[in-house]
N, C-alpha and C positions, 0 to 999 in steps of 0.2 A: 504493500500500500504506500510505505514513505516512497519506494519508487518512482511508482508509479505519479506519485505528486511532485514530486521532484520536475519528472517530467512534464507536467501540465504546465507546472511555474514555469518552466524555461523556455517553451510553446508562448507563454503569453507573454515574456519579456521580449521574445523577440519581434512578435506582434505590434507590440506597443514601440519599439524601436523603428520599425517599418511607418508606424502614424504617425512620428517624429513631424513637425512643421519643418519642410525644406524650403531657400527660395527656390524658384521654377525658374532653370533656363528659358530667353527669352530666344524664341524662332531666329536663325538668323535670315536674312535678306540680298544678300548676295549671291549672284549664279554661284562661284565657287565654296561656298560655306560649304564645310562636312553634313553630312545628313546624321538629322536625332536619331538615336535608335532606340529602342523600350529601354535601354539599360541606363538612359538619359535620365529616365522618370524618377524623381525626387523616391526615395522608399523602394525602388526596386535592386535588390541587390543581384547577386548571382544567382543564388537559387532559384528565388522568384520569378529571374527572365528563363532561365532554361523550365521553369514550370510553364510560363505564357507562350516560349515558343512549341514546347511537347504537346499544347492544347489547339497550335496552330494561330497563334497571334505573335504575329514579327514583327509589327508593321503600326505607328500611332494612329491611323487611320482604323485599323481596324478594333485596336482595344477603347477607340473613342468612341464610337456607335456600339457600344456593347452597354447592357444596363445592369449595375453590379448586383443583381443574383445571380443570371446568367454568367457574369465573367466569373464569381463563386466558385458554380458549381462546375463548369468546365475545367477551370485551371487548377481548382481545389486549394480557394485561399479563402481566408477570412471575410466577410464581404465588407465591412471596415475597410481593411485592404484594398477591396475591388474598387470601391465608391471612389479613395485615393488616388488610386492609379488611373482610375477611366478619369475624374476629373481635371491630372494635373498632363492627361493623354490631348485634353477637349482643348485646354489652353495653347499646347507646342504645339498642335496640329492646325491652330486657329479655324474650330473651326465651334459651332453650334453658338455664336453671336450673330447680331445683327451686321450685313454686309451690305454695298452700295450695290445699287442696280448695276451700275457698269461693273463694279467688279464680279458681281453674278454673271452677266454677260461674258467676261475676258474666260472665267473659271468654262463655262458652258463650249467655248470654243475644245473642251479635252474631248465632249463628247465626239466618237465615230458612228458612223452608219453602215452597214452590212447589207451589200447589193441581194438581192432576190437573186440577181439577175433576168427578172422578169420587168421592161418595163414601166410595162403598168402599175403593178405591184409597188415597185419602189415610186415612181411618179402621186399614187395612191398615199403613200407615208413620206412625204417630204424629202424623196432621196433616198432612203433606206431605214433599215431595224435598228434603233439609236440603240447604244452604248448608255450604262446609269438606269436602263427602265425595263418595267416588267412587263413583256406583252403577252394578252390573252387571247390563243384562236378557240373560236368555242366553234363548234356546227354537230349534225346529227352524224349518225352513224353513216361511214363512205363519203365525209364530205371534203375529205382531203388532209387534215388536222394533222395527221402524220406522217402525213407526204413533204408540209411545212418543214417539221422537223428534223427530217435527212439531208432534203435541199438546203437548210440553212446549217449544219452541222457541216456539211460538206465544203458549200460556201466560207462559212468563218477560217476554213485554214489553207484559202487561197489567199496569195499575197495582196499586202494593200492595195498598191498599184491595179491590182483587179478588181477590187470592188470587198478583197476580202477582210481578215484581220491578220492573216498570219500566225492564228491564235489557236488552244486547247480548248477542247468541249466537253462538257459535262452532259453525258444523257442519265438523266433516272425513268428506267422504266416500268411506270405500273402495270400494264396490259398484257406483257409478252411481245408487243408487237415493231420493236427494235429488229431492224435484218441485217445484216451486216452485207446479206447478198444486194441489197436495193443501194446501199451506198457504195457498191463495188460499179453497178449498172451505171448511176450520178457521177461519181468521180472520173468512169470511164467516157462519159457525156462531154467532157470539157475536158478529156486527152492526158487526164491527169492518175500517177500512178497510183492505185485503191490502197496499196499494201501500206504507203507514205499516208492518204487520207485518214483510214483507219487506226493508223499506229495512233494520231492526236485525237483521236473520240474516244472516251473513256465512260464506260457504260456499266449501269447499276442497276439488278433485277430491287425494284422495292416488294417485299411480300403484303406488307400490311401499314396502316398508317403510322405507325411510330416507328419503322423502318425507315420508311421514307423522310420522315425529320429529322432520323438519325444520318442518312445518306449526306445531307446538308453538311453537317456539322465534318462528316469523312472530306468533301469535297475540300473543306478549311486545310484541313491538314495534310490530304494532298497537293494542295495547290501551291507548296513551297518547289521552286528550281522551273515552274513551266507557267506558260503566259496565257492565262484562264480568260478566255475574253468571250465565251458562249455556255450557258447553263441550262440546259434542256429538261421540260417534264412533262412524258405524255403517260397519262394523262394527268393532272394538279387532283382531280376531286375524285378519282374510283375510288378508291381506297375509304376515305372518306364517306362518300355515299352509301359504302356496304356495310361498313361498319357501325355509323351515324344514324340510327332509324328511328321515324318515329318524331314526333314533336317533343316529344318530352327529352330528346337528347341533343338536340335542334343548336340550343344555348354550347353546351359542349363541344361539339363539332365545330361552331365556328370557333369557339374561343382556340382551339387547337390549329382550324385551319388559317386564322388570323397571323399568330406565333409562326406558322411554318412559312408564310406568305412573308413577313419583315422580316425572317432569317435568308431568305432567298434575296430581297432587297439589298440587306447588305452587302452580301457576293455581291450584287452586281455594282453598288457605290467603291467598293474597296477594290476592284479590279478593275474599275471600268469596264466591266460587261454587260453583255447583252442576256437576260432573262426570257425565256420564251415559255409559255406555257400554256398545254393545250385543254378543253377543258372539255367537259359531255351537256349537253342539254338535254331539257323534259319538255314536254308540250301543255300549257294553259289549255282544260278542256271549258273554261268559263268565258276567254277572249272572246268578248262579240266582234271586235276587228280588229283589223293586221296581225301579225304575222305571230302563232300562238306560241312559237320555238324559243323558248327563252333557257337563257346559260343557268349551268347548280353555282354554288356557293353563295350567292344572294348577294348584300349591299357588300360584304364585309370583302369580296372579292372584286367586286363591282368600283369599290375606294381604291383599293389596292395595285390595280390595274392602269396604266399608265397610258396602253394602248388600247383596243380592245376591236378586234378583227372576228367579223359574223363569215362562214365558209356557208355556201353553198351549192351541191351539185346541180349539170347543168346537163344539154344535149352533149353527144359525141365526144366526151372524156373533157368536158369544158367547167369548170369553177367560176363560182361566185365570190369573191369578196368581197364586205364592207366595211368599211372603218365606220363602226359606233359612237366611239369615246376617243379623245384625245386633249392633251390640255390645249395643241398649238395648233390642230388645222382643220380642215371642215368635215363635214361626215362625205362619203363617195363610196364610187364602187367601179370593181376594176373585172376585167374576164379574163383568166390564163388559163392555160390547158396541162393536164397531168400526163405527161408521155414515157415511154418507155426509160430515156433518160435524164426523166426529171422535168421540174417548172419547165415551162414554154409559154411565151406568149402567144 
């Protein structure tokens, strides 16, 4: 027992040593300044960084969007600790104040755009799939939702110059319905070797919904040594929906699916990537007019959603797209066709 208190006491003095009041380095400003690194932060000693980076946090950007239970219970520190470190994360990173419009604007220019290479499609979204935001394709069943998702997985790791990123992709798949044959077919569309395509997609069967928030969280601690610039999930709500029944579990469901939607956002702010996500709809049997096809997850995905793309099938292997929601451009609709390799306009 004396032991074991022994040990508790010297747990809490070092606790309390890490809450120390430090001054906070101030950001420098100059191209050539060193870059902060976590080991910067006022109370984080050795330990503590080799604990944040084991948990997949290297980087002030991303222990600063973190809220200290989460950072807690990931890195397994005291949340005293957490609250510290995310707070004095939020200062050197300068970020979560108030900023000028123009300097919002200068920062916005980081954003990229991810060609379709479909025309329309990109014409449709201002250019292309931004970088920083989360977009949702919803449509019915065969409406192409995952056809999105090959094409642009394949897309992302052709060179910029192309329209591409240059970049790693993230698929989680809840359905089964990931081929590796269909992006061999895409990749071979545009003359480009599959073996090279395929080696930067990196893909994850989810079985059930807390797999799948757990995939997130894997995707962090993979994404050290490679340049994560696409986060794929076809589909966002199965899992969810099957598990979720019933009104009376209605509150729950979103509160989980809310959680796994701004752990997904983060990826995409702390990488500058691109989030894609496909989703299932139900049909309104009460709609007395227009179109009774409405997307699952309700407002809370509805908010969350940055873009929001309705698929619909047409004649002769022809799609529908519309842009719904967006903060910056109007609603439309664009017609490309699904061929053997890949988008076409």
């Amino acid at each position: 027992m004396a032991t074991k208190s022994k040990k508790k006491a010297k747990i809490e003095i070092e606790n309390n040593e890490d809450l120390q009041e430090e001054p906070l380095a101030v950001m420098p400003t100059e191209d050539d300044a060193p870059e902060v690194k976590i080991d910067d932060l006022p109370g984080v000693g050795p330990a503590t960084a080799e604990k944040l980076r084991e948990a997949g946090f290297d980087d002030l950007l991303a222990l600063a969007v973190m809220s200290p239970g989460d950072l807690a219970d990931q890195a397994e520190l005291g949340e005293a600790v957490a609250t510290k470190i995310i707070g004095a994360a939020k200062k050197m990173a300068n970020i979560g104040g108030f900023v000028s419009g123009d300097a919002l604007l200068e920062r916005r220019r980081e954003v990229l755009k991810l060609s379709s290479k479909v025309q329309s499609i990109d014409d449709l979204l201002g250019g292309g799939f931004e970088t920083q935001a989360l977009v949702e394709v919803y449509g019915a069943f065969g409406s192409g939702k995952t056809q999105i998702g090959h094409q642009l997985a394949v897309n992302c790791t052709l060179p910029m110059s192309e329209g591409g990123f240059d970049g790693d992709v993230f698929y989680i798949d809840t359905e089964d319905t990931f081929r590796p044959e269909r992006i061999t077919q895409m990749a071979r569309g545009y003359g480009l070797d599959p073996d090279a395509v395929l080696a930067r997609i990196h893909v994850a069967r989810a079985y059930n919904s807390a797999h799948q928030m757990l995939l997130v969280d894997e995707i962090k601690r993979m994404s050290k040594g490679l340049n994560v610039k696409m986060i794929i999930v076809d589909s966002l709500t199965s899992h969810f929906r099957a598990e979720y029944i019933g009104r009376g579990m209605l509150a729950n469901r979103q509160q989980k699916l809310n959680r796994h939607l701004k752990d997904l956002k983060q990826l995409a702010d702390i990488n500058n990537a691109l989030v894609l996500v496909t989703n299932q709809v139900h049909s309104k049997p009460d709609a007395m007019w227009g179109d009774p096809t409405k997307p699952i997850g309700g407002h809370v995905l509805a908010h969350a959603s940055t873009f929001r793309l309705y698929l619909r099938k047409a004649k002769a292997g022809r799609r529908i797209a519309r842009l719904v929601d967006s903060p910056n451009l109007p609603d439309g609709e664009c017609v490309y066709q699904v061929t053997q390799e890949g988008l076409r306009d």
